[in-house]
C-alpha positions, 0 to 999 in steps of 0.5 A: 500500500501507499503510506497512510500519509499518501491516500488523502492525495486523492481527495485532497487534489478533487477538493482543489479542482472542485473548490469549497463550495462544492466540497465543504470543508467537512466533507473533505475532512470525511473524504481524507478519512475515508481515504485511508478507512480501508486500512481498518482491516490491518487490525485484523493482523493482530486478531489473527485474521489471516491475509488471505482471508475476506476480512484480511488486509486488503480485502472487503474494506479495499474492494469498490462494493464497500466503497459504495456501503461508506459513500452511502453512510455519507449520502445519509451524513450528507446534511452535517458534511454540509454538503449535497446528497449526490456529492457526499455520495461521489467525493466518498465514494470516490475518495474510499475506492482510490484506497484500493485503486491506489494499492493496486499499483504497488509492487508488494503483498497478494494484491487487492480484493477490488470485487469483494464479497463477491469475488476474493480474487486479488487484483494488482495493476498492470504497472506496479511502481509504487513501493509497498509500505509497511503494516503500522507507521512504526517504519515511516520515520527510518531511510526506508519509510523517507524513500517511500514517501519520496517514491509517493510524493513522484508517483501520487501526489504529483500526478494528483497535485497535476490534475487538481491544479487543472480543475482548478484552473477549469473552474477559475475560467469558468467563473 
């Protein structure tokens, strides 16, 4: 997986190309959560859940069917996120799916259960430059944890930083 210091990537960069009224600052602070929710299931390591297993690391929470289950929730939240039903729904569930979406292009673990509960197949992406990172932020501070993060700050945050920009810009014309 990417660090849990590069999945808000996601969210943060829509936010940028979608601006504040669209996406208030509560329903961005509930997308940059949701981004690295999915990693919930790391818990799992230490109740004895096999990897393998539906609920192992990179399972169900990984996979776009509980996406769709978070987005709901914040459909139903959609009022205290200050925001549309419609968008709550998509920022989240946007925002939650890019979890798995993201793990997909790292170079490491059985891959990710992107179809689950229906399917426990493991999907990785064609291309896989993105360094898997450790279980637990224990390991972020060493010279490995700093070349991930340089890694992800190449392979993430740029490209996302690239088209929140052109959003932006988008929408700055169109006003």
């Amino acid at each position: 997986m990417p660090t849990v210091l590069s999945h808000p990537a996601v969210p943060l960069a829509l936010a940028l190309g979608t601006g504040g009224r669209l996406t208030p600052p509560r329903l961005l602070a509930a997308g940059v959560v949701c981004s690295a929710l999915p990693d919930v299931d790391s818990l799992g390591y230490w109740a004895g859940v096999p990897y393998a297993h539906l609920f192992g690391h990179r399972g169900f929470t990984h996979s776009l069917f509980f996406a769709g289950l978070v987005a709901l929730l914040a459909c139903a939240a959609a009022p205290a996120l200050a925001a549309h039903r419609a968008w709550a729904f998509a920022f989240v569930a946007v925002s939650t799916a890019s979890h798995g979406l993201l793990d997909t292009f790292t170079n490491g673990g059985l891959g990710i259960a992107l179809l689950s509960p229906f399917s426990n197949h493991r999907f990785f992406a064609p291309w896989r430059p993105i360094p898997v990172s450790p279980i637990g932020v224990h390991g972020l501070a060493s010279a490995r944890g700093l070349s991930l993060f340089a890694a992800e700050l190449l392979l993430v945050w740029l490209p996302c930083l690239a088209l929140g920009v052109v959003g932006w810009l988008a929408r700055r014309r169109s006003e």
